[in-house]
C-alpha positions as a Markdown table, in Angstrom:
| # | Residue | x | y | z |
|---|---|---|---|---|
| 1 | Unk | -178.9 | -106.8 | 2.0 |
| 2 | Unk | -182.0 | -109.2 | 1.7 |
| 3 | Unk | -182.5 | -112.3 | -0.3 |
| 4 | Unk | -184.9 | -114.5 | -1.5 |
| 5 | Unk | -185.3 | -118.0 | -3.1 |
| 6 | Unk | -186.1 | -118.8 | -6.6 |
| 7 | Unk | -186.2 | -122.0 | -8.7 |
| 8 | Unk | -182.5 | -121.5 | -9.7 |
| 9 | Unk | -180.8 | -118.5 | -7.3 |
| 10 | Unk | -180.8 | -117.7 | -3.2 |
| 11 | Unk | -181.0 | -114.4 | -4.8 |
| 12 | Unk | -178.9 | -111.4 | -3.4 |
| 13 | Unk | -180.8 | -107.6 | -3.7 |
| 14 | Unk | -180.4 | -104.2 | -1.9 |
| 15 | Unk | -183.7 | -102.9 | -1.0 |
| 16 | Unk | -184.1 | -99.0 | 0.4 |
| 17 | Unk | -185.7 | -95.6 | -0.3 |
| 18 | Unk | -189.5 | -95.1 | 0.5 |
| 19 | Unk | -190.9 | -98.6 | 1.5 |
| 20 | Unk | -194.3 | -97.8 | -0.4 |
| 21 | Unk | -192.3 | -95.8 | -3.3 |
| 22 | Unk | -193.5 | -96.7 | -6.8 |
| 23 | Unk | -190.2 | -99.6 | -6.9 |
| 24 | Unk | -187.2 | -99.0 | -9.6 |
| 25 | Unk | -185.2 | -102.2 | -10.5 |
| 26 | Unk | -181.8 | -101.3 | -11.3 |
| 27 | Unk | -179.4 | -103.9 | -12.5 |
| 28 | Unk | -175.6 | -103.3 | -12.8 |
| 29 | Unk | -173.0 | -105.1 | -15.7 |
| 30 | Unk | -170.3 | -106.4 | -16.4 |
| 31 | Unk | -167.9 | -106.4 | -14.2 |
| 32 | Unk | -169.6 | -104.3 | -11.8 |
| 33 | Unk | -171.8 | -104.6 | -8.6 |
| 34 | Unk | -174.7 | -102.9 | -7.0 |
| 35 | Unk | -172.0 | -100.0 | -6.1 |
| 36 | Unk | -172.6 | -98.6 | -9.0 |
| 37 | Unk | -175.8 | -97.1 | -8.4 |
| 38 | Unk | -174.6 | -95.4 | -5.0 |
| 39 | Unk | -174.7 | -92.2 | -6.6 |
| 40 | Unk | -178.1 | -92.5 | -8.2 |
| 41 | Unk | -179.6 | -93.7 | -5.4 |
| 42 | Unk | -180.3 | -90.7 | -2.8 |
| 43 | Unk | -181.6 | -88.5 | -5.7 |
| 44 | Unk | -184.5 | -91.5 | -7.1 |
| 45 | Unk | -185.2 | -92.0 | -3.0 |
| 46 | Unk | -185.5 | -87.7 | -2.7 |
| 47 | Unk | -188.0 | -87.9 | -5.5 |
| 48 | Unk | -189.9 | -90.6 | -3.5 |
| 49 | Unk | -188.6 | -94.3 | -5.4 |
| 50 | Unk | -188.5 | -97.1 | -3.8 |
| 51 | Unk | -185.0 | -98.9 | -5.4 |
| 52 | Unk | -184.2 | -102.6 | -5.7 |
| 53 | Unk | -181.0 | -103.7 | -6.9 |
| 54 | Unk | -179.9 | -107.0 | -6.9 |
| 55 | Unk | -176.5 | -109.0 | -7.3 |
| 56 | Unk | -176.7 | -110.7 | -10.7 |
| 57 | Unk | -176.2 | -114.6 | -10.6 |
| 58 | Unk | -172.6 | -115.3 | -10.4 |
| 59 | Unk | -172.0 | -112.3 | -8.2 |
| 60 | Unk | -170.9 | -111.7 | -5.2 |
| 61 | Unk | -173.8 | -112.8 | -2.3 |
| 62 | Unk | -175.8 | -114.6 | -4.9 |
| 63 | Unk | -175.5 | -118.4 | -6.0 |
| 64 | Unk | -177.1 | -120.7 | -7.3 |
| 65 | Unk | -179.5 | -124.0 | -5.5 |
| 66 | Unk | -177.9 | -126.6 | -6.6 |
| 67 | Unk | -179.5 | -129.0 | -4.4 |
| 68 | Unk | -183.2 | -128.6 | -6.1 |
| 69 | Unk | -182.0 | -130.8 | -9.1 |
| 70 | Unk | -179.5 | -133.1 | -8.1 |
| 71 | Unk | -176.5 | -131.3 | -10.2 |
| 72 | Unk | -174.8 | -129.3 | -9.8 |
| 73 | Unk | -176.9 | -126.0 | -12.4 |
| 74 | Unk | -176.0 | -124.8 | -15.0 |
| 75 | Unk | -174.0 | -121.4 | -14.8 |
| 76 | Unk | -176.0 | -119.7 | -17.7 |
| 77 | Unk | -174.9 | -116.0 | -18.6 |
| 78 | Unk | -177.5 | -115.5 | -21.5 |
| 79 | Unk | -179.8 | -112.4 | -21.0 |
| 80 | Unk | -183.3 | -114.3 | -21.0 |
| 81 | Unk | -182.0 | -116.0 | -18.0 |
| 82 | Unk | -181.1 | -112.5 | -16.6 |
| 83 | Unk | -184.4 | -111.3 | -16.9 |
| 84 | Unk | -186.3 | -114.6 | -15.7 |
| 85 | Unk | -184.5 | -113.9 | -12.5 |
| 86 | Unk | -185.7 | -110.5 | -12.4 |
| 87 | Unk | -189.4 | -111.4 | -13.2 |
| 88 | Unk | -188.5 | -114.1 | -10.4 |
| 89 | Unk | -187.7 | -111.2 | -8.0 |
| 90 | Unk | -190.4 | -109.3 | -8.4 |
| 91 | Unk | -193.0 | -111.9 | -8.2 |
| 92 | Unk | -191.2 | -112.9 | -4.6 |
| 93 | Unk | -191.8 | -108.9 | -3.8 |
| 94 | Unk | -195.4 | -109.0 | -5.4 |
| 95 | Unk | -194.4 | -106.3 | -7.7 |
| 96 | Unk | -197.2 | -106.4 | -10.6 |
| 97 | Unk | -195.1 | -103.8 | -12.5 |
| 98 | Unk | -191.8 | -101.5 | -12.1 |
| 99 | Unk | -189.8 | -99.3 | -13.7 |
| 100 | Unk | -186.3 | -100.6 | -15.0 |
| 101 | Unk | -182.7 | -99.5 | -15.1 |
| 102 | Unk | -179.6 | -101.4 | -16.7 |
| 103 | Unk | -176.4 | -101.0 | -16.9 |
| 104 | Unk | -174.3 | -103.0 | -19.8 |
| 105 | Unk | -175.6 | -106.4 | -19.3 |
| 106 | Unk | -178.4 | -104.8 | -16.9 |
| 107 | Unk | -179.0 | -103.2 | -20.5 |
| 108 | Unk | -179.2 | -106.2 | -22.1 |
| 109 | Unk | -181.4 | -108.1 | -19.5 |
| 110 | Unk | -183.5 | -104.4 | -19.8 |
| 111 | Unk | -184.3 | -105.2 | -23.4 |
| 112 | Unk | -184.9 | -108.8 | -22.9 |
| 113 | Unk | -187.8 | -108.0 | -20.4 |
| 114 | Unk | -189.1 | -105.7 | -22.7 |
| 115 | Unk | -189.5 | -108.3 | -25.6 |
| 116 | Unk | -190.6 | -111.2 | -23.0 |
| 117 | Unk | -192.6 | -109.0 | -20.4 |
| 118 | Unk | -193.5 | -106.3 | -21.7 |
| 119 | Unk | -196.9 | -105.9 | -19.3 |
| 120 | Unk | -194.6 | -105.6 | -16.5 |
| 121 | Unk | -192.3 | -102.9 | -17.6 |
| 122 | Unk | -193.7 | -98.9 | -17.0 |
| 123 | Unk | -190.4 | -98.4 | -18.5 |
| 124 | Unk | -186.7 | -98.8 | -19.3 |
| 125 | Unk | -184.1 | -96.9 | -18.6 |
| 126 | Unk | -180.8 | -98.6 | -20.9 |
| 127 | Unk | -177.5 | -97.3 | -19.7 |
| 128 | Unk | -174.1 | -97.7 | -22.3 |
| 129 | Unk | -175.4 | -100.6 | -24.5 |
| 130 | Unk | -178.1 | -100.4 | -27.9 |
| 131 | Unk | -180.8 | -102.9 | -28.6 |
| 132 | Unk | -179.8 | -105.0 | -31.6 |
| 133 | Unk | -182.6 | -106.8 | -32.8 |
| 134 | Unk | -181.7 | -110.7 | -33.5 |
| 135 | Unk | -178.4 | -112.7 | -32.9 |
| 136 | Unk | -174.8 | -110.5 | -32.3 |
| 137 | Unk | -173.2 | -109.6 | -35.2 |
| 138 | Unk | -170.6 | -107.2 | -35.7 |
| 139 | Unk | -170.9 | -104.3 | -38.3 |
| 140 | Unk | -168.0 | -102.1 | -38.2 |
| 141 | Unk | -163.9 | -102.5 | -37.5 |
| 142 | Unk | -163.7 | -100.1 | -34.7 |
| 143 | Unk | -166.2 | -101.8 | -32.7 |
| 144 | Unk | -164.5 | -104.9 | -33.1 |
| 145 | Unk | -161.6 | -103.8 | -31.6 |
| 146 | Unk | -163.4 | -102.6 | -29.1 |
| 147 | Unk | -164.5 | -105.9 | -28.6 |
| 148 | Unk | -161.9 | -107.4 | -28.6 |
| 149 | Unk | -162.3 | -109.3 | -24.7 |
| 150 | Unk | -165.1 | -110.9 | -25.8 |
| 151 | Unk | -163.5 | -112.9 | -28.5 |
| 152 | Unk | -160.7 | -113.6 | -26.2 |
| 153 | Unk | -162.6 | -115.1 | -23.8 |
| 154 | Unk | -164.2 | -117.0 | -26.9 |
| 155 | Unk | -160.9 | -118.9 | -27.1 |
| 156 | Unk | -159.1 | -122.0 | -25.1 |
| 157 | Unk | -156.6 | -119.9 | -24.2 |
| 158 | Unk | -158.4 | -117.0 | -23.8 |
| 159 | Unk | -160.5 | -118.2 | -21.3 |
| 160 | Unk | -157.8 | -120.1 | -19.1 |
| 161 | Unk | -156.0 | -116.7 | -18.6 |
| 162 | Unk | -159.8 | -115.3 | -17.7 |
| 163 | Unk | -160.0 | -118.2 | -14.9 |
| 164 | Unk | -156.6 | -118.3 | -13.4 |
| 165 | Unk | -157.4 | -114.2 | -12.6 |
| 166 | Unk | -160.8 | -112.4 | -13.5 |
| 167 | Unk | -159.8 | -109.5 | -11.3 |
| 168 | Unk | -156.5 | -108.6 | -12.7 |
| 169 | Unk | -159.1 | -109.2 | -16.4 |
| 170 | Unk | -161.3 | -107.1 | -14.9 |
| 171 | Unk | -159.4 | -103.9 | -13.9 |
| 172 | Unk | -157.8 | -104.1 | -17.4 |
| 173 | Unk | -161.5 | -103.2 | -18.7 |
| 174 | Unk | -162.2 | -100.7 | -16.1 |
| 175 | Unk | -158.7 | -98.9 | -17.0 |
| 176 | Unk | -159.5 | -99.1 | -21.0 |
| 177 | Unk | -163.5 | -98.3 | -21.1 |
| 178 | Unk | -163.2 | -94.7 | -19.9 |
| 179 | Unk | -160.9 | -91.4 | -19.7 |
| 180 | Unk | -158.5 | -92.1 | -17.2 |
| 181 | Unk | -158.8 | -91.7 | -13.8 |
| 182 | Unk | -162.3 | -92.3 | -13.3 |
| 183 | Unk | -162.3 | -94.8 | -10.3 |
| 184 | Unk | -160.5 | -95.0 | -7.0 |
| 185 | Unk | -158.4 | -97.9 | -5.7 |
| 186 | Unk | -161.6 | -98.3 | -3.1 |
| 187 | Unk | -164.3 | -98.2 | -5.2 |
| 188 | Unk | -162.4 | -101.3 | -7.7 |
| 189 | Unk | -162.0 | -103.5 | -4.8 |
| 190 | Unk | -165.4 | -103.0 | -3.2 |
| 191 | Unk | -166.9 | -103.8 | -6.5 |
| 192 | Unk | -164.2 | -106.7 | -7.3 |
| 193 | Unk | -165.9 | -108.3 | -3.8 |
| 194 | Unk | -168.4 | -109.1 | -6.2 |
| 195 | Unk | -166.4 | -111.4 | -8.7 |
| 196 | Unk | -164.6 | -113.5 | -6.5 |
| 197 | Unk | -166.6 | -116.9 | -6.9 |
| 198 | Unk | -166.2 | -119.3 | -9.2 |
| 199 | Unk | -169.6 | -118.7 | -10.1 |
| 200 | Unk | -168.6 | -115.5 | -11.9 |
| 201 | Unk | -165.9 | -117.1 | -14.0 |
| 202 | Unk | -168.6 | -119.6 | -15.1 |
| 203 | Unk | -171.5 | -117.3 | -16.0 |
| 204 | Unk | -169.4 | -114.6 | -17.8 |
| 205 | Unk | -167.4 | -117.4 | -20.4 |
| 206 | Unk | -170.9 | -118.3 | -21.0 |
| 207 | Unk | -172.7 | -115.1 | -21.9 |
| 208 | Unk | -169.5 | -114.2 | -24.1 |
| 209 | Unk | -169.2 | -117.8 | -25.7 |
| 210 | Unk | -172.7 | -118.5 | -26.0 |
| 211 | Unk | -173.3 | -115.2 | -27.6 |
| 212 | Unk | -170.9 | -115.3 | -30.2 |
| 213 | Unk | -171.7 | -119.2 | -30.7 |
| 214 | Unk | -168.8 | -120.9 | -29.3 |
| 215 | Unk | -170.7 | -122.3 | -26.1 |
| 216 | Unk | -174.2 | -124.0 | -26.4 |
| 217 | Unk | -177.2 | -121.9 | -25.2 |
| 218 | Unk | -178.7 | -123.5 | -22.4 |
| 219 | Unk | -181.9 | -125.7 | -23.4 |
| 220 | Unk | -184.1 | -124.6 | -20.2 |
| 221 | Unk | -184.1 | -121.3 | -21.9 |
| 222 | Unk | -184.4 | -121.9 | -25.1 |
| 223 | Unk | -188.4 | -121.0 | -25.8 |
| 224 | Unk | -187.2 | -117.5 | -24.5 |
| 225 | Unk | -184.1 | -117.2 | -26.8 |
| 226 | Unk | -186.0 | -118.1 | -29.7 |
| 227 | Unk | -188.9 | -115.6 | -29.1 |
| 228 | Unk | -186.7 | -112.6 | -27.8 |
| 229 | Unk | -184.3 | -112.7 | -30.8 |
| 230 | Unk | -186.7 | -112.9 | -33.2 |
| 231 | Unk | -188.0 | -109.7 | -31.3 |
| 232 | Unk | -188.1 | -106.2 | -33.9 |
| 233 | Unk | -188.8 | -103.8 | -31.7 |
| 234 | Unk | -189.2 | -102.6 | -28.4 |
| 235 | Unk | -193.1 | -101.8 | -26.9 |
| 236 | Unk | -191.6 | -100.0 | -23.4 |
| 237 | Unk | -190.9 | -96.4 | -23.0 |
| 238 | Unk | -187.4 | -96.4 | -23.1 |
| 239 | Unk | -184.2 | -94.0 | -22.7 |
| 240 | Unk | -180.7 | -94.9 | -23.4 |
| 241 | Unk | -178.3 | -93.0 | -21.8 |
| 242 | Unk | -174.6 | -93.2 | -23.4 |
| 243 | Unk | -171.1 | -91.8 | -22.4 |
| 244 | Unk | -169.6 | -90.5 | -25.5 |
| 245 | Unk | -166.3 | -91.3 | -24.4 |
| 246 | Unk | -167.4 | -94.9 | -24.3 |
| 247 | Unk | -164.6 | -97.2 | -25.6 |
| 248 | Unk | -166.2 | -100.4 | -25.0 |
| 249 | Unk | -169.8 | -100.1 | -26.9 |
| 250 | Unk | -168.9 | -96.7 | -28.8 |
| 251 | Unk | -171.5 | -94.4 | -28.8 |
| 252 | Unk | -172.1 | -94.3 | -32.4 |
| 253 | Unk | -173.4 | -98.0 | -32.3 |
| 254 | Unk | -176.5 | -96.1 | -30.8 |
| 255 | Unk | -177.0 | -93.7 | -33.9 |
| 256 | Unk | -180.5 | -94.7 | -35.5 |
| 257 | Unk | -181.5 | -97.3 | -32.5 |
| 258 | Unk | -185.1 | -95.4 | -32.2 |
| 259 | Unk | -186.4 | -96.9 | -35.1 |
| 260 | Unk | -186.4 | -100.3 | -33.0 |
| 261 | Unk | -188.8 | -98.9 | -30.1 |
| 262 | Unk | -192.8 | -98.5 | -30.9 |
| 263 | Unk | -193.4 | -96.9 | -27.4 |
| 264 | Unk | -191.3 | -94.2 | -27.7 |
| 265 | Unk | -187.8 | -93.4 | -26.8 |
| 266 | Unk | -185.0 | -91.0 | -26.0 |
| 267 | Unk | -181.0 | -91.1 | -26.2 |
| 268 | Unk | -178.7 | -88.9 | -23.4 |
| 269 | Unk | -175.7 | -88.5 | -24.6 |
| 270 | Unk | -172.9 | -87.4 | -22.0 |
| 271 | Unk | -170.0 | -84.9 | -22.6 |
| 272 | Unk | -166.3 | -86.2 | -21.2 |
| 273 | Unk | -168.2 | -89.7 | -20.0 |
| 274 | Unk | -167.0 | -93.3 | -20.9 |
| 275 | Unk | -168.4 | -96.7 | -20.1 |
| 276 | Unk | -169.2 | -96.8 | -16.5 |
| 277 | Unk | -171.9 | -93.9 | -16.6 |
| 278 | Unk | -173.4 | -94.3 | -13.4 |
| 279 | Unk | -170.7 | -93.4 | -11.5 |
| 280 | Unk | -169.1 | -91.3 | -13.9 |
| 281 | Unk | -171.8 | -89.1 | -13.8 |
| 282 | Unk | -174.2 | -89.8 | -10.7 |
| 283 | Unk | -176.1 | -86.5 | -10.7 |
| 284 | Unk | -176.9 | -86.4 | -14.7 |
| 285 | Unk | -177.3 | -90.1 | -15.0 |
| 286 | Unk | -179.7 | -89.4 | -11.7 |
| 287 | Unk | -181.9 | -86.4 | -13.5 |
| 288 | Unk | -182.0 | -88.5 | -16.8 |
| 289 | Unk | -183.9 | -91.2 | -15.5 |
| 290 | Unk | -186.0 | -89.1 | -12.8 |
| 291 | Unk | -187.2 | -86.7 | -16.4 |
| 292 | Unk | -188.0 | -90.4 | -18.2 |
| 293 | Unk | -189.9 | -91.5 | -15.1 |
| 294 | Unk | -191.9 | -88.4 | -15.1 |
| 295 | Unk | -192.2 | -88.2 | -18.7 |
| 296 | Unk | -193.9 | -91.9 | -19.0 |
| 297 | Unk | -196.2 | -90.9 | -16.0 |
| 298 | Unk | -197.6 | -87.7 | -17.1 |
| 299 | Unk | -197.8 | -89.3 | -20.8 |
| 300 | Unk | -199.9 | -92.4 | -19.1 |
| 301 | Unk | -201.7 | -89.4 | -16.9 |
């Protein structure tokens, strides 16, 4: 594990593969961790990547500099600051451009680059959750049910039970999001390493509150709120990849999403596969992206 310091994080990443491999970003969810890639990982470094994931802010190694302003920061959970600290990354690595793979709220901070840095995206890889253009809003009865934690954390109460235990809030997610059985006892606790701060309580209340308007959206990001939700469409190559067993963003919320992306784009759909489809389905998630990546280059060729 490395780090580096940026204007708000002493930023956490996992750095290996081919040291002058053409470098993948890959960004994990909510609640997740860098474990989730473990699969993906030795079949992108066998076809010669270079991989970079980091922690998000509020998890595990990563916090935040509170002693650059005075205060203690803000713990903002909104995807613009998500990518900012990406784009902050990768200018600490001198990485002009790289490819990009997200996972649920890596997803979201995916299609935030896209709309906000598009000239440093070759392309995105989007894994279990659609671009929708503009602020949330909810569009059908089954997905709000499925959506149901969100709006529970959106309440007083809601978000006290959250605080007093995220793991225990956690796990009930991990059970409910795919067919059963899909994790092991050691793989829940090596990733719940990663939410044990108070950090984490703090920046997942906001992204939930803030995105469905119960919490304020913080001003320091405001310019790149505004600009990425009034953002169409999509200008980067881009595949989505989507358990169709996903009970948490159900995979028919992705039906139609192409018409959103002007540079071209592709939906996997995976047999028997829920939420968490990176380590669901290692090797397919794997190939997916390594067909996109060759796809884009031979297209740019």
């Amino acid at each position: 594990m490395e780090r580096v310091k940026t204007e708000m994080l002493h930023l956490a990443y996992e750095d290996s593969g081919p040291k002058k491999g053409e470098p993948v970003l890959l960004v994990h969810g909510w609640p997740e961790s860098p474990r989730c890639w473990d699969g993906v990982l030795p079949l992108l470094h066998k076809a010669g990547y270079r991989t970079i994931a980091p922690y998000l802010r509020g998890y595990g190694p990563t916090g935040f500099r509170s002693h650059l302003i005075g205060r203690n920061p803000r713990r903002t959970g909104q995807a613009v600051a998500f990518a900012q600290d990406v784009i902050d990354l990768a200018d600490k690595l001198k990485l002009t451009t790289f490819d990009f793979v997200g996972h649920d709220w890596g997803a979201r901070t995916g299609y935030a680059l896209s709309a906000l840095f598009p000239q440093r995206l070759k392309s995105l890889t989007a894994l279990s959750v659609p671009f929708v253009p503009g602020p949330m809003k909810v569009t059908s009865l089954p997905l709000a049910r499925a959506l149901w934690y969100q709006w529970y954390l959106c309440s007083h109460p809601g978000a006290r039970d959250f605080a007093r235990n995220p793991i225990k809030f956690a796990r009930m997610q991990w059970e409910t999001w795919s067919p059963e059985g899909w994790f092991t006892e050691s793989q829940f606790e090596e990733a719940a390493k990663s939410w044990a701060s108070e950090d984490f309580i703090e920046v997942t209340l906001h992204a939930y509150r803030s995105r469905w308007g119960h919490a304020p959206t913080d001003p320091k990001y405001d310019l790149l709120n505004d600009r990425y939700e009034s953002t169409l469409s999509l200008p980067t190559p881009t595949l989505l990849i989507h358990g169709l067993e996903d009970r948490c963003d159900l995979a028919e919320t992705t039906d139609g999403a192409g018409r959103s992306f002007t540079g071209g784009y592709r939906r996997a759909l995976l047999d028997g596969v829920g939420h968490f489809v990176s380590r669901e389905a290692p090797r397919e998630t794997a190939q997916e992206i390594l067909s996109h990546l060759a796809y884009v280059r031979e297209v740019r060729a």
